[in-house]
N, C-alpha and C positions, 0 to 999 in steps of 0.2 A: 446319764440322764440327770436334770435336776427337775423338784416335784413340788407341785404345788397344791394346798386342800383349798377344795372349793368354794371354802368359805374367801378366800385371800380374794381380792384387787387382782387383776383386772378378769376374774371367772363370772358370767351374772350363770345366777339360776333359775330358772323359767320353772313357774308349774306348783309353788310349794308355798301354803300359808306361811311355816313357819321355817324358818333355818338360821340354825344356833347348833354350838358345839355337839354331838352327839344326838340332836335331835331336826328332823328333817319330814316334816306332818304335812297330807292336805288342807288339815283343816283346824282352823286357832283353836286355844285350849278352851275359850271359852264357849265356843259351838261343840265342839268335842261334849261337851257337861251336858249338854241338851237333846244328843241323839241316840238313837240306840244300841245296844250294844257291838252289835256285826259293824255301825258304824264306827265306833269308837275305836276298832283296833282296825280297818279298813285302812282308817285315815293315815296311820302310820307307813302304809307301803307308798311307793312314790310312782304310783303311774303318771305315766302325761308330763314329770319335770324332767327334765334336761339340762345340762350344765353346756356354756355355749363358749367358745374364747376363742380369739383369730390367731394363727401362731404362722408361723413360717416351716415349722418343723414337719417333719416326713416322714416321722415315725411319733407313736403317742403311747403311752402306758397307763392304765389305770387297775389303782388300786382299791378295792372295794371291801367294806365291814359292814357283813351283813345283821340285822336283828333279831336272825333267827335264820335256819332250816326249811327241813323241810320238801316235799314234792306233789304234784298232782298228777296221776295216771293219765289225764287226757290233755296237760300241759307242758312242751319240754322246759328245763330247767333255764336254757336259754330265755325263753320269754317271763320264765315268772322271775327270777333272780338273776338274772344276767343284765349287761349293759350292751347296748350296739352304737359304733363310732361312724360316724359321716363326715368328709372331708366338701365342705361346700354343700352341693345335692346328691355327691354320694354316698352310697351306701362300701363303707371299705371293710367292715370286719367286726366282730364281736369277742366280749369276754364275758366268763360265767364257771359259775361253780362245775365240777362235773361229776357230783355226788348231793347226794340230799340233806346228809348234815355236814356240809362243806359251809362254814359261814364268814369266811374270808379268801380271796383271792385275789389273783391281777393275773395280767397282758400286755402285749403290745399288738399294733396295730399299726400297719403301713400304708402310705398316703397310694394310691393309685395312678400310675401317670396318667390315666385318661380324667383326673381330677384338679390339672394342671401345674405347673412351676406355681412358687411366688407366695404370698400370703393368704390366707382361706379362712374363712369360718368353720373350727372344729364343735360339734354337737354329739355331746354324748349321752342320749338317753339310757333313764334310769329304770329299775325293776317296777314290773308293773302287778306282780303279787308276792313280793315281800318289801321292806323299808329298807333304809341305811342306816348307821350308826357312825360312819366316814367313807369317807372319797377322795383319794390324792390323783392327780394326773401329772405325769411326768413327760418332760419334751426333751428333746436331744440337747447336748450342753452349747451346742454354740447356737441355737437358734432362739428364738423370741419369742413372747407371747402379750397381746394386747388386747384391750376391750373388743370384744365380737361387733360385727357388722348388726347394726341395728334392724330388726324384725321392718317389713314391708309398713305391718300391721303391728304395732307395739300394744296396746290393747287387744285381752287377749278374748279370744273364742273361748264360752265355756259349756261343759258337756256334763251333762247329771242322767246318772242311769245306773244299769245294773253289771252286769258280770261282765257282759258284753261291752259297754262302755269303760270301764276299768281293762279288758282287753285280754278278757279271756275268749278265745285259749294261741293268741300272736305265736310265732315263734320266736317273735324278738321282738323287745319295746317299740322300734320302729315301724313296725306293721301293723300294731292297732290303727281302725280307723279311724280315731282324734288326734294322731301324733301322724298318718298318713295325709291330713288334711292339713295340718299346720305346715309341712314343707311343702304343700302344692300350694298352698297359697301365700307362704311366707309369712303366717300369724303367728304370736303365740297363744300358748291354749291354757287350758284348764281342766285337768279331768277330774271331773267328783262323778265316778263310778265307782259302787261297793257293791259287789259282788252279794247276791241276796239280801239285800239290806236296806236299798232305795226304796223308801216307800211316802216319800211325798214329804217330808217333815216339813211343818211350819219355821223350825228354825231354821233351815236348811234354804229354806225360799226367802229367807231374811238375811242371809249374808248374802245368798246370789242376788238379790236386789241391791244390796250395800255396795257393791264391785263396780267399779268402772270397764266395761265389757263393752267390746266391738260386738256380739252376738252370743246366745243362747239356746243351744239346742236340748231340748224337753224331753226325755226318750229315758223315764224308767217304769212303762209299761211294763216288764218283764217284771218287777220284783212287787207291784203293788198284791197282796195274797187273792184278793178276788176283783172280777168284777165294782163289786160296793165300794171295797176300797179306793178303788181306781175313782169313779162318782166322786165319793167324797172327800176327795184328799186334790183331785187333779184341776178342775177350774179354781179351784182355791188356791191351791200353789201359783198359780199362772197371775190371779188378783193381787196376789202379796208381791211378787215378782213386778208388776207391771206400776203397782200403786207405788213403791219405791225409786222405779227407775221407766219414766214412762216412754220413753224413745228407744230402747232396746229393743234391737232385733230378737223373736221370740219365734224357734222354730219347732212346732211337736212333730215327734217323729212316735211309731206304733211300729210293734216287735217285730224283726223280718224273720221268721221263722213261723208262720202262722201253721205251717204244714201239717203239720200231727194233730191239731184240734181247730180245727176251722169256723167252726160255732162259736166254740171260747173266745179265739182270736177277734172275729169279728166282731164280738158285742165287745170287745176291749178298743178296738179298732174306734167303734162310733163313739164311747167314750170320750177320746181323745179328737176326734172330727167335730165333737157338741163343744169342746171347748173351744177352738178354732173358729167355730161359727159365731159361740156367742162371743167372742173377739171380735170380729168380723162387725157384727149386730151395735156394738159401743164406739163404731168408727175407729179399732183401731188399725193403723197401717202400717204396724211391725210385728204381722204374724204370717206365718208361713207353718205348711203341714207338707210332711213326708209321709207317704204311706210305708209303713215297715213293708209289708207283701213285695215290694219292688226293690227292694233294697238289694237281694241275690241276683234279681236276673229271672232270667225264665229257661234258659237250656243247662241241664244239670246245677238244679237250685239246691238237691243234697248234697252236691260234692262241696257246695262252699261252708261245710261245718264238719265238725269231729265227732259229734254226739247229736244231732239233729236241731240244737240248739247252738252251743256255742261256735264263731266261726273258726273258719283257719286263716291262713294267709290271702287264701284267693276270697271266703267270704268280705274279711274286713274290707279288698284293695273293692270288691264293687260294691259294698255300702261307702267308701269314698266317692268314688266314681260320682255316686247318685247323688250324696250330701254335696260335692262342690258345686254342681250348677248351682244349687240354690241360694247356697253363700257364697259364691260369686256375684250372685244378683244382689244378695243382701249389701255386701261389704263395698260395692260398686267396682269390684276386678274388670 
């Protein structure tokens, strides 16, 4: 094999404010200083980036240094610290620790014939609850690697929420539904999901306004602590967002797991519909609402979660399901 760090020519990395030697962040050091603290070390895990390069090679290896340890009782270790390789659109293999303070590994990973001869856009998503500290990828010695095939969609979709958004509890980086959404529709994304931690920040709606973004999906009902909160943090965030960057696609989405408190849900529910309206009310025509309650489905809507809250593989793939028509209308697919 010979191996290359991701930082080198011709690897792009999709997904991460900042990437420099041993440091690999969603979000600049300077917004980092501004938010709370579950944000501040959130930011360091790398949900939603991907490392993308065209090679000819048929086999791939990556080597991974992770920032830490570590496990969750209702996430396997594959999806919080682990990486998954895709040759094209598919899905060919994953590597991952197989212990909890295992904080370096690698693999390899072989191309699939039903993913064709020839040259291919290799994508390898990164852990979506722990960070990096390095990433080498290695490809067989006689084959090639060159700049990746350019996104459909180069401006990327970006996604602000909670636990769920950050993409607990995937079993692999690739099965959150923001990183599900980006290969069906050939975007790249953006994930600023922190796990309990999303709770509307003003600075938070000032870099997302700062961003050059094909679209924006609103969706961290789950972490604002009440009700009130929710009120007063949520058409505000949306004015900051909108006053910055006024043609952005702006989609709010309300929690899909209303099931266990149905009262709560709903007055969180209309929260998020009064901001939508009064959008609506100022003529703007780049807003759109998802009702969370539709996100599952309707015939065994428990089985798409591990805890009644966070999804699994099958919740995330039908809150995709649901999110792409919209951003397909949004993005003009």
């Amino acid at each position: 094999m010979k191996y290359y760090n991701i930082l080198e020519n011709p690897i792009k990395i999709h997904g991460l404010a900042v990437t420099e030697p041993g440091k690999f962040h969603r979000l600049p050091d300077d917004v980092i200083g501004t938010v709370n603290d579950g944000v501040t070390g959130l930011a360091k895990h790398t949900a939603g980036a991907c490392v993308r390069f065209n090679t000819d090679s048929k086999t791939v290896e990556v080597k991974v240094k992770l920032i830490g340890g570590g496990m969750m009782g209702h996430m396997p270790l594959s999806g919080m610290s682990g990486v998954d390789i895709y040759f094209g659109d598919m899905y060919c293999g994953s590597v991952y620790p197989n212990a909890a303070d295992v904080t370096e590994y690698s693999g390899t990973v072989n191309k699939f014939k039903q993913a064709g001869d020839g040259i291919c856009t290799v994508t390898v998503n990164l852990p979506l609850y722990n960070g990096v500290k390095d990433v080498t990828i290695g490809i067989s010695d006689e084959a090639n690697i060159y700049e990746p095939t350019p996104y459909r969609i180069e401006k990327p979709i970006l996604f602000y929420g909670s636990s769920i958004t950050q993409g607990g509890c995937a079993s692999r980086p690739g099965n959150a539904y923001p990183a599900l959404l980006s290969r069906w529709l050939d975007t790249a994304h953006i994930n600023l999901g922190f796990s309990g931690s999303a709770r509307g920040e003003e600075s938070i709606a000032r870099y997302i306004g700062s961003l050059d973004l094909s679209a924006f999906i609103m969706d961290y009902d789950h972490n604002a602590p009440s009700v009130e909160h929710l009120k007063e943090t949520h058409y505000k965030f949306y004015r900051i967002v909108r006053g910055l960057n006024p043609m952005l696609p702006i989609i709010f989405v309300s929690k899909p797991d209303p099931d266990n408190s149905l009262v709560l849900s709903d007055r969180r529910r209309e929260v998020i519909y009064n901001t939508y309206g009064e959008a609506l009310k100022t003529a703007d025509k780049y807003v759109n609402f998802i009702d969370g309650a539709k996100l599952f489905g309707d015939k065994d809507r428990l089985s798409c979660t591990v805890d009644t809250c966070h999804p699994n593989d099958l919740g995330f793939f039908r809150m995709a399901e649901v999110m792409a028509g919209t951003l397909r209308d949004v993005l003009g697919l």
